[in-house]
N, C-alpha and C positions, 0 to 999 in steps of 0.2 A: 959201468959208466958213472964220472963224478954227480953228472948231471940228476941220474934215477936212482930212485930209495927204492929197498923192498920194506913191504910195512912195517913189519919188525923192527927195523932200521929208522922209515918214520916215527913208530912207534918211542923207541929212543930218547931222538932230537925234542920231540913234541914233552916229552915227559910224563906220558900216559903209558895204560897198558895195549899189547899189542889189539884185544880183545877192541878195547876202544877206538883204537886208529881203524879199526876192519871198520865198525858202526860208521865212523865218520866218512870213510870211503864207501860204503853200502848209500847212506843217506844225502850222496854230492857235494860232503864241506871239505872235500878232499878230493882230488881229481888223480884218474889212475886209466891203467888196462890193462888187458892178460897178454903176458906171452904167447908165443904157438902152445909152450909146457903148459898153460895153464896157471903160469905163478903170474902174483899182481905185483905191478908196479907203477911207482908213485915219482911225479918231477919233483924235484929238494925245492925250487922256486915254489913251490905249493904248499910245501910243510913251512920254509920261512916265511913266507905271506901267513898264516897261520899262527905262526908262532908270533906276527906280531898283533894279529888281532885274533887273539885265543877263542876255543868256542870256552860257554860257558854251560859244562853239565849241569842235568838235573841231576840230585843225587836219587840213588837207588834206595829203595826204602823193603820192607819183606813185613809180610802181614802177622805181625807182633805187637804185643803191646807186652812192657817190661814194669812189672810194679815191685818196687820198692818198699814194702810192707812195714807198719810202723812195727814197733817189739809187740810180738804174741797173736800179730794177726791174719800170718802166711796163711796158715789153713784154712781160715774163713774165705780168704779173697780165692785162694784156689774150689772151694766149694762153688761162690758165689758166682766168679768169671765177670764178665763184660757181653752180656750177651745183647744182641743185634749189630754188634758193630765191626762181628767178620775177620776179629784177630784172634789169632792163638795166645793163650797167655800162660807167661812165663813169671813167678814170684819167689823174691827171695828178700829175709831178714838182713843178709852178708854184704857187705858192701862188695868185696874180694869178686864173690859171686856175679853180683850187679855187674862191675865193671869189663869181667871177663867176657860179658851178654854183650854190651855197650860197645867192646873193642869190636865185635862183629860187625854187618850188613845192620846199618840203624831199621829198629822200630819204626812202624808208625805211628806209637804211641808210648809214652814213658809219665808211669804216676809215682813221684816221690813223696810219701809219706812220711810224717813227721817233720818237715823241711826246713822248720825251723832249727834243727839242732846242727852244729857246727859242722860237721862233714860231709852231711846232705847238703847244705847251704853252697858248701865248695864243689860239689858234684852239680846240681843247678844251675851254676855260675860255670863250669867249664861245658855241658852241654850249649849253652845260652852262646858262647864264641866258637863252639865248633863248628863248621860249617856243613860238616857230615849231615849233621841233624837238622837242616835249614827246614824240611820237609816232616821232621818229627814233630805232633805235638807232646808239650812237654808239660804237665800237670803238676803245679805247685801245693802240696796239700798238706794242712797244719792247724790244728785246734785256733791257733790264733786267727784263722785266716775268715772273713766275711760268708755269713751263711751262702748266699749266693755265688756260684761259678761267675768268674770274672777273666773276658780275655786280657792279655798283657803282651805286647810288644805282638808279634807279625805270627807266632807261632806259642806262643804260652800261654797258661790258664791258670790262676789262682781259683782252690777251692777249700770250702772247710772239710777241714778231716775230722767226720761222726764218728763217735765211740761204736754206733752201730755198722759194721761194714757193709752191710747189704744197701743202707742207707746210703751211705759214701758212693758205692758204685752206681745205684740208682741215679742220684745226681747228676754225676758224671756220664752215665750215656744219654742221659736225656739233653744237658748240654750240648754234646757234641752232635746228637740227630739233630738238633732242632738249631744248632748252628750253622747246620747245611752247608758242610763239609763235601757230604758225600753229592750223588749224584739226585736232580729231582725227584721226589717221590711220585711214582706212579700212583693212579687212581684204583686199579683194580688189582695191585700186589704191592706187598715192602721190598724194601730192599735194604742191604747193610749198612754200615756208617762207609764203611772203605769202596763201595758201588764203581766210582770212576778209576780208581786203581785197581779192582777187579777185573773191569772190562777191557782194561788195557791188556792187563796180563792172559784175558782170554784171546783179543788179537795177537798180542806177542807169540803166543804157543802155536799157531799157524795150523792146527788141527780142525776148526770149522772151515768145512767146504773140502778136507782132507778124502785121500782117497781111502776105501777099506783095509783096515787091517788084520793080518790073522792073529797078532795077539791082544790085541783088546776082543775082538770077536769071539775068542775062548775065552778068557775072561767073564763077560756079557753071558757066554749059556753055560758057566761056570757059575754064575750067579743063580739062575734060574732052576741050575740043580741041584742048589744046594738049599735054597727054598722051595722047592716044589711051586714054583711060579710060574702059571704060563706067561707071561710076561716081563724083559730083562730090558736094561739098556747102558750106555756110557753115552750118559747129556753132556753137550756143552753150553751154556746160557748166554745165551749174547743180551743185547740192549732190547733186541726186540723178539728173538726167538727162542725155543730150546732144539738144538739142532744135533741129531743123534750120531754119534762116533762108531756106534755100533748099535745093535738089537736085536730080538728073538723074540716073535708072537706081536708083533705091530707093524703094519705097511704105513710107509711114508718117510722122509728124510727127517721131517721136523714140524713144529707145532708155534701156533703165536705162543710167546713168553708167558702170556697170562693163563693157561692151559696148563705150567711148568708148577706138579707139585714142590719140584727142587727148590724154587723158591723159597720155603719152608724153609731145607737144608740149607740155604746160605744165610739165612735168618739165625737158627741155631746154629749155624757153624759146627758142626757136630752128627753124628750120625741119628738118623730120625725115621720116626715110624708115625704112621699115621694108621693107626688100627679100623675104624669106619669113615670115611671121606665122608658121609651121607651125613654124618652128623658134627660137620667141621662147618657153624656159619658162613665162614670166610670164603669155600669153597661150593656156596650154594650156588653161583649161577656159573662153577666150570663144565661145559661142555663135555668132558669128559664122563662126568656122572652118569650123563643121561643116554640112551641110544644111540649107535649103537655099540657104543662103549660100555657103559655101565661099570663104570672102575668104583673101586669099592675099598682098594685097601694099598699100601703106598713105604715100602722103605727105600730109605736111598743114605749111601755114607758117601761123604765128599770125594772127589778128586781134586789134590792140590799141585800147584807148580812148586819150583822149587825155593819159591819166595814163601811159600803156605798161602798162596791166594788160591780159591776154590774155582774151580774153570766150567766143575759140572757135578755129577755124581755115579755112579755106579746105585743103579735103582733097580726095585722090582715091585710091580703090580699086579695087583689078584682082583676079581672081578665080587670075591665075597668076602665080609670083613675076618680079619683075621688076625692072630700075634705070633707072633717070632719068639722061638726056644732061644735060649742062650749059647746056644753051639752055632745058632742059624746067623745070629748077630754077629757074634766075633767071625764067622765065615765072612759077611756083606762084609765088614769092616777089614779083615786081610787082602778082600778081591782089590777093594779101591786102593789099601794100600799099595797094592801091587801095580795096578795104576798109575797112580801116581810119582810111582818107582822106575817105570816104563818111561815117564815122560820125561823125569829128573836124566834118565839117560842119555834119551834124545838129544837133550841139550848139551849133555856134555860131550858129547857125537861131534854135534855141531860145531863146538865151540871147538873143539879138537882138528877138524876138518879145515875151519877156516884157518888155524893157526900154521896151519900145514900149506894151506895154498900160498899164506901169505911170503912161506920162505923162499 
């Protein structure tokens, strides 16, 4: 019928991807319904109504931060990192390099060092009008530039670029935490700089409140046997809970957030160990210390979506302090990747699935 679109076909006319026209039909900016078969379909008056008052995406952003590194200082910034602010980071001297990162799923974070020199300057200035990056901050950084971090237009930051790197970076995430970007700081845990894009991305995943599964649950006492831990789990951290995906050797679904050693883990972004809890100030009034729990000792390596935003972790708990061999580490560190590989599928499941109904 001239009248009905199949998404696809909406998808088309509108000049998006199909992927998108599904979202817009899920979320009501598009009006539809199924077949008897099962396939969706859309009135053309609905995509033209639409087409004349367009919706207007956020763009999608992946938990990176892309540094630009002046000449001779890759290795430092890769030592030093960005830590508390919950992005993976990616550094390169190459312009070639940079740009092949930039043509991807923008950053939410981009530091161009040295920026004063002529082809940083044109790379600056085409980020600045692309709209990809409306979402991206974008860090202006150059010996000439004012000791103090200074924001610029809706999305950018002038900063001095210190001969010291570690100095540079310091700056820079103290800026952007105390720019309050991210999400309110809690009173009794931190949280990353990227907090509110986190927690979206842990509702986006659809897995809190999820039913059991058998492969994260082999996973989970996969973990536990491969530390000798009576205690295992696959957390997910919401705004106010950590709510367990799986586990081995602890009764209950889930714990208040402040309870959640993973917090730690989202902090380093990185896999972490926490060798005596008993002797972590921070952790003196968690509940868990005391009776009758008595938890004592704490790793956990992230699990990431397929943005790199951390949703929970793959952990294990011992009740007396203790350290992890280097065979036990890279093990924790394979389980979550494995994880996180699990979930990277699901979506691509998904996304498979609905491209299929849509036909």
């Amino acid at each position: 019928m001239k009248d009905v679109l199949t998404t696809a076909k909406a998808a088309e006319l509108l000049g998006v991807s199909t992927r998108t026209a599904q979202l817009w039909v899920e979320n009501g900016q598009l009006p539809s319904w199924k077949t008897p078969g099962g396939h969706r379909r859309i009135p053309r008056q609905a995509v033209l109504d639409l087409i004349e008052n367009p919706v207007h995406e956020e763009p999608v952003v992946r938990a990176h931060a892309i540094i630009f590194a002046g000449e001779g200082r890759a290795d430092q910034w890769r030592q030093v990192g960005l830590p508390a602010l919950g992005l993976l980071v990616d550094v390169s001297e190459d312009m070639e390099t940079i740009r092949a990162w930039l043509a991807t799923i923008p950053p939410m974070l981009v530091i161009v060092e040295s920026a004063d020199q002529d082809d940083r300057k044109k790379l600056l200035s085409s980020l600045e009008r692309d709209v990809r990056f409306s979402k991206t901050i974008v860090i202006n950084s150059a010996t000439r530039n004012a000791a103090e971090p200074v924001k610029v237009g809706a999305n950018g930051v002038r900063t001095k670029m210190q001969s010291d790197v570690p100095a540079s970076a310091t700056a820079i995430v103290e800026f952007l935490l105390e720019d309050g970007r991210g999400a309110t700081q809690p009173t009794s845990f931190r949280t990353p700089w990227n907090e509110d894009a986190r927690l979206r991305a842990v509702t986006q995943s659809a897995l809190v409140g999820s039913e059991p599964e058998l492969g994260f649950d082999r996973l989970v006492r996969l973990a536990a046997h491969a530390t000798n831990a009576p205690i295992a789990m696959f957390t997910l951290i919401t705004e106010t809970e950590q709510w367990f995906k799986s586990r081995v050797g602890f009764d209950g679904v889930s714990t208040p957030r402040d309870w959640a050693f993973c917090n730690e883990t989202l902090i380093a972004n990185e896999f972490t160990v926490l060798e005596d809890l008993s002797k972590r100030g921070s952790l003196a009034e968690n509940p868990t210390l005391s009776e009758p729990y008595g938890f004592r000792f704490y790793a956990g390596a992230p699990v990431r979506d397929p943005l790199g935003f951390i949703l929970g972790s793959i952990c294990v708990i011992d009740v007396v302090p203790r350290t992890l061999s280097g065979a036990e580490r890279e093990a924790m560190t394979t389980i979550a990747d494995a994880a996180s590989n699990m979930i990277r599928t699901r979506v691509l499941e998904h996304e498979l699935q609905d491209l299929q109904g849509s036909r």
